[in-house]
C-alpha positions as CSV (number, residue, x, y, z in Angstrom):
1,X,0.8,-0.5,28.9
2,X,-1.0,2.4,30.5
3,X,-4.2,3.9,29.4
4,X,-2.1,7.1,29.2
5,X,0.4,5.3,26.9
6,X,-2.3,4.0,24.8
7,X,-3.8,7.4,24.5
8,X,0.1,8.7,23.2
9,X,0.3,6.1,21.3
10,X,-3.5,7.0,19.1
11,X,-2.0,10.5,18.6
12,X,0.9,9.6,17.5
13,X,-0.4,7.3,14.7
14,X,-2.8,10.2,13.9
15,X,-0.3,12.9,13.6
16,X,2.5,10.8,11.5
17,X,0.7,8.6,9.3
18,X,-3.3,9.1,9.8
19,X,-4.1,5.5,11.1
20,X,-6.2,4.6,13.4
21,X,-5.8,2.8,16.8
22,X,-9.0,1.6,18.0
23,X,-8.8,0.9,21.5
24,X,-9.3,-2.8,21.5
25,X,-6.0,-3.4,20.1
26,X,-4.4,-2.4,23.3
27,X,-3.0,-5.9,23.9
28,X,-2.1,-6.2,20.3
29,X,0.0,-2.8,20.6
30,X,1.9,-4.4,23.5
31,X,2.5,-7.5,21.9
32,X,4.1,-6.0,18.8
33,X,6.2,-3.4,20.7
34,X,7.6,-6.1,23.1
35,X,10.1,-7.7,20.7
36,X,11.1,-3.7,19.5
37,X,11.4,-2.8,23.2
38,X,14.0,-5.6,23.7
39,X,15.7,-4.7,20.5
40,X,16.3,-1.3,22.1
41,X,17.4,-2.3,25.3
42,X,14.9,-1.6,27.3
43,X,13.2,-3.7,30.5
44,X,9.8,-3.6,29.0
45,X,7.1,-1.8,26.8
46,X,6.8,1.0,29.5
47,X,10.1,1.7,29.8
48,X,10.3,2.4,25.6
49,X,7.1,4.4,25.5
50,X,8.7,6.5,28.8
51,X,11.7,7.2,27.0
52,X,10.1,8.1,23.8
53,X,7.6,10.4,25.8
54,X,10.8,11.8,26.9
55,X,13.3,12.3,24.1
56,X,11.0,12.1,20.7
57,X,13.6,10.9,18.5
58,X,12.1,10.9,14.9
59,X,13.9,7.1,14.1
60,X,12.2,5.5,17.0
61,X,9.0,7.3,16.8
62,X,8.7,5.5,13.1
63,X,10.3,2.0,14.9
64,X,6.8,2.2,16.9
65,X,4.8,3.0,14.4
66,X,5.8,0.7,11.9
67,X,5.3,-2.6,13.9
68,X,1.7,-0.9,14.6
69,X,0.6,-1.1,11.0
70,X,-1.4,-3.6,9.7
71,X,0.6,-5.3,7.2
72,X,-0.9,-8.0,5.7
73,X,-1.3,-8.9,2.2
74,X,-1.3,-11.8,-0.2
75,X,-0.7,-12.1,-3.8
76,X,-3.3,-11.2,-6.5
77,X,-6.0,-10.2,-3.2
78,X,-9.7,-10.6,-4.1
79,X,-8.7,-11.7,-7.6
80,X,-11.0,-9.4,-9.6
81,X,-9.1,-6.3,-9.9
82,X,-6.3,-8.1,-11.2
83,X,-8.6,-9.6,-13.8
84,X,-9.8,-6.3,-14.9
85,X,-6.4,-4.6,-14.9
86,X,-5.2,-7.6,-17.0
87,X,-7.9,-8.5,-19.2
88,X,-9.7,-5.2,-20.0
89,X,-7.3,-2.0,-18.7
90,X,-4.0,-2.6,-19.9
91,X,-4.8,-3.3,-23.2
92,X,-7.0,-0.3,-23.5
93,X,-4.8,2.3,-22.0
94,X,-1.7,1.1,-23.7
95,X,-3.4,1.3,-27.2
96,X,-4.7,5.3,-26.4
97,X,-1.1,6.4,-24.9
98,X,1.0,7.7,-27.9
99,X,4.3,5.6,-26.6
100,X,1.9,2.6,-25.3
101,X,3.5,2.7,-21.8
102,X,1.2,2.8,-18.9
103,X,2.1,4.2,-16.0
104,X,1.1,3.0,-12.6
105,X,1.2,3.2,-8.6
106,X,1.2,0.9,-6.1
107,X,0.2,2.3,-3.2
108,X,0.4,1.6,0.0
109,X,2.0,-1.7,-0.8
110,X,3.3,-3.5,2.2
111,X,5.4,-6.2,1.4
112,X,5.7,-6.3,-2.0
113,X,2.9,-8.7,-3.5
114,X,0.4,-6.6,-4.6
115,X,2.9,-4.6,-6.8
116,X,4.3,-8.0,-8.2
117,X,0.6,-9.4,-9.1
118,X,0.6,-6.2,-11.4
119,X,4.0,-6.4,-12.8
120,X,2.9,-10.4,-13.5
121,X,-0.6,-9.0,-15.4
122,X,1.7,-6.6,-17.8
123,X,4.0,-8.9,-18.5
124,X,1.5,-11.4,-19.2
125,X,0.0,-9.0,-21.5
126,X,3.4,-7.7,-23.0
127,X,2.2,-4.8,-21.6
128,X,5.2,-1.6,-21.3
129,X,4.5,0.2,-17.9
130,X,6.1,2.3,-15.5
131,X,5.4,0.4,-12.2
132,X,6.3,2.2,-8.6
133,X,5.2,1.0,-5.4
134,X,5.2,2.9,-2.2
135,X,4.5,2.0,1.7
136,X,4.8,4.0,4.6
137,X,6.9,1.2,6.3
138,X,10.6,0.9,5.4
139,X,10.7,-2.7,6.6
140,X,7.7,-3.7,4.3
141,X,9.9,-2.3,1.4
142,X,12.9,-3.9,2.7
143,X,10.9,-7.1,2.1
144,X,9.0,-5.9,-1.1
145,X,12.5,-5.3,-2.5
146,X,14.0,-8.2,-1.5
147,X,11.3,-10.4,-3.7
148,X,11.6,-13.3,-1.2
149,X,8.7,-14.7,-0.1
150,X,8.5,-17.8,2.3
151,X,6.4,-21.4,1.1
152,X,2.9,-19.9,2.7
153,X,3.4,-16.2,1.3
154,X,4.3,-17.5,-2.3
155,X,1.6,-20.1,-2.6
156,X,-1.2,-17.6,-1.0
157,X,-3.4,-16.4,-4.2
158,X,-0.5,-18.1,-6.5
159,X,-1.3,-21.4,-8.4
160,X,1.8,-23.8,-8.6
161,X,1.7,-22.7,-12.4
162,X,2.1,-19.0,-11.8
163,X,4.5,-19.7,-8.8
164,X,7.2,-21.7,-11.0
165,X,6.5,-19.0,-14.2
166,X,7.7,-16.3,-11.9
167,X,9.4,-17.3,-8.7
168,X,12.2,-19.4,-7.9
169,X,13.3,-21.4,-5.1
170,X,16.5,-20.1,-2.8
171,X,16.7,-22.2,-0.1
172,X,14.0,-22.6,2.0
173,X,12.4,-19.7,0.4
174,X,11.1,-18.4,-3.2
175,X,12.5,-15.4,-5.0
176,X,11.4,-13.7,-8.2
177,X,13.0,-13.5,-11.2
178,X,15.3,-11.2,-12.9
179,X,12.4,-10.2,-15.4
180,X,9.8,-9.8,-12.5
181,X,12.0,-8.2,-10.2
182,X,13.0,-5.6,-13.2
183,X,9.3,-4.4,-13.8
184,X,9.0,-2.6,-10.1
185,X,10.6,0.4,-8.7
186,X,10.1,0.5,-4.9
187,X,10.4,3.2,-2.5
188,X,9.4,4.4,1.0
189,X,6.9,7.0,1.0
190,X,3.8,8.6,3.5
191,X,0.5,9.3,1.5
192,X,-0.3,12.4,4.1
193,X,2.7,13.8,2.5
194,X,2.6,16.5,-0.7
195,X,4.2,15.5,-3.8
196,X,7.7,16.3,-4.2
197,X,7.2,15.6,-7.7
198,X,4.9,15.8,-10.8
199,X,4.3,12.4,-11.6
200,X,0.8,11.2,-12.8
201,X,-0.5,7.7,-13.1
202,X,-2.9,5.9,-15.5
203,X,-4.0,3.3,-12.6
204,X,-3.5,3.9,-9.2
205,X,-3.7,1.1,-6.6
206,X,-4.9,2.1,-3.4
207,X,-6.3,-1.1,-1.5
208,X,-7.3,-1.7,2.2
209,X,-5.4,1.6,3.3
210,X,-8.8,3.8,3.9
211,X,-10.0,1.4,6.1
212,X,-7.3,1.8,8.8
213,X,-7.3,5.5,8.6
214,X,-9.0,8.4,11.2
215,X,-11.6,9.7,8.6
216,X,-9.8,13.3,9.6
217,X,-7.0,12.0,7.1
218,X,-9.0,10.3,4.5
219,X,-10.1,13.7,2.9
220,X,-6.7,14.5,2.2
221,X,-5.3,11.4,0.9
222,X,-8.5,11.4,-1.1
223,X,-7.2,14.5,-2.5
224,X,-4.1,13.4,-3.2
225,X,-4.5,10.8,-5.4
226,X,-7.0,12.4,-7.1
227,X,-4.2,15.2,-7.9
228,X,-2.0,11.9,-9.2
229,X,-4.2,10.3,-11.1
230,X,-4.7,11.2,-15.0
231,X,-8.0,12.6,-15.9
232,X,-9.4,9.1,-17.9
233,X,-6.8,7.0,-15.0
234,X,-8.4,4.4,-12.7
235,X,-8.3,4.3,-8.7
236,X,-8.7,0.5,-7.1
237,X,-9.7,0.7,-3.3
238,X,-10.4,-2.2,-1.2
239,X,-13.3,-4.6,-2.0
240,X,-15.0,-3.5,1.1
241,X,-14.3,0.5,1.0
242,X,-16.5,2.7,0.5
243,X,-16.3,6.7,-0.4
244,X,-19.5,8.2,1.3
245,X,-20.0,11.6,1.7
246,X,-16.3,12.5,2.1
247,X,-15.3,13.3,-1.3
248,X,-16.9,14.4,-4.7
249,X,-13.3,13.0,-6.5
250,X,-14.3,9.9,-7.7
251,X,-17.3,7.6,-8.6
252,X,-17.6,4.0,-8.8
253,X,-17.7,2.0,-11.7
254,X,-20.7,-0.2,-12.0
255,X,-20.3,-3.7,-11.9
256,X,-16.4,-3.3,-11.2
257,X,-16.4,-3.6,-7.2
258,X,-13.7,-1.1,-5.7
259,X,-13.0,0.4,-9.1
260,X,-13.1,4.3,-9.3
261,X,-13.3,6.8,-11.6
262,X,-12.9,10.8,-11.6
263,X,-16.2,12.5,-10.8
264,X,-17.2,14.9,-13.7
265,X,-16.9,17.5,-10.7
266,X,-13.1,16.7,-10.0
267,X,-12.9,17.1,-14.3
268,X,-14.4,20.4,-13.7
269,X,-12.4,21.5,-11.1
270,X,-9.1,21.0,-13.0
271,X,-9.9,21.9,-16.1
């Protein structure tokens, strides 16, 4: 791959879906693109980028820049938020919504296990909630929607207790069940994008997407969570994000790492 290519590569990421390519991941660009260059029919990386230099068709555009995005997950990540969400939020916002439903987003959720580690914490609570779960990648949903997970990805932040409770085998493989796979909507979706809808969340999961964006873009998904999420709702980010000096939106929650808050100023603003 070209330092040209490379260069091509960083804007489009930018442009379509406000990640960043750092350019130490030149090798690791090339290594994912080789097995979608061969898919495709072409000789080699170069030949794909050249083409798609050349005729910037929208479907193999998003080809490239899905096998770019950092993927990875594992069930019930860092452990703590789902200990909050199950132990102390659920049971709080259910009792002050009139219908008891609580409404939540996942997003920005790969392959699928972060949205089933919530669906597992309401259940486990008897907890009614509206669970969606977005990613920019259709393959990630593809898999998220599936509900099969291989022996490593099911027993990665899943006890053999919680494994058997919710998953079962097929094959080689693990699948959830029927009641699991009922509590989550999934659906492709870009966070840079407006809202074709009004829908408004009570907990919003955001985890380990900030990290990999250009802080151009940050502002504005910043802002559009903050637009989604009720004015008492809770944002989760990452363990290790932090919002400084880019947005007035939300405030942490002391002693609740990567828990958020609306800022009295973003109260203000929409009242």
């Amino acid at each position: 791959m070209t330092p040209d290519d490379f260069d091509k590569l960083q804007s489009l990421l930018a442009t379509r879906a406000g990640y960043r390519l750092s350019r130490d991941r030149i090798h690791l660009a090339e290594h994912r693109l080789g097995p979608v260059a061969r898919r495709e029919g072409y000789a080699n990386v170069e030949a794909l980028l050249a083409n798609l230099w050349a005729n910037p068709v929208a479907s193999q555009a998003w080809a490239v820049i899905e096998v770019l995005l950092n993927v990875e997950t594992w069930f019930r990540r860092d452990r703590e938020p789902f200990r909050i969400l199950q132990a102390e939020l659920l049971p709080a916002l259910a009792k002050a919504r009139p219908d008891g439903r609580v409404k939540i987003w996942s997003a920005g959720c790969s392959t699928g296990q972060e949205a089933w580690s919530i669906a597992m914490a309401a259940l486990e609570t008897d907890t009614a909630v509206d669970l969606i779960a977005t990613d920019l990648s259709q393959r990630a949903i593809e898999k998220a929607r599936s509900g099969l997970y291989t022996g490593f990805e099911i027993q990665r932040g899943l006890t053999a207790r919680t494994m058997l409770r919710w998953f079962e085998p097929m094959e080689d493989q693990w699948i959830v069940k029927a009641e699991l796979a009922d509590a989550v909507r999934f659906g492709r979706a870009n966070l840079l994008d407006e809202p074709t809808d009004d829908a408004r969340f009570d907990v919003i999961f955001c985890r380990n997407v900030l990290s990999d964006m250009e802080p151009a873009r940050r502002a504005r998904l910043l802002d559009g969570l903050e637009r989604r999420l009720v004015d008492d709702g809770c944002l989760f980010l990452g363990a290790d994000e932090r919002l400084e000096g880019e947005t007035v939106a939300f405030r942490p929650v002391n002693g609740r790492r990567g828990l958020y808050v609306k800022a009295p100023s973003a109260l203000r603003r929409a009242a």
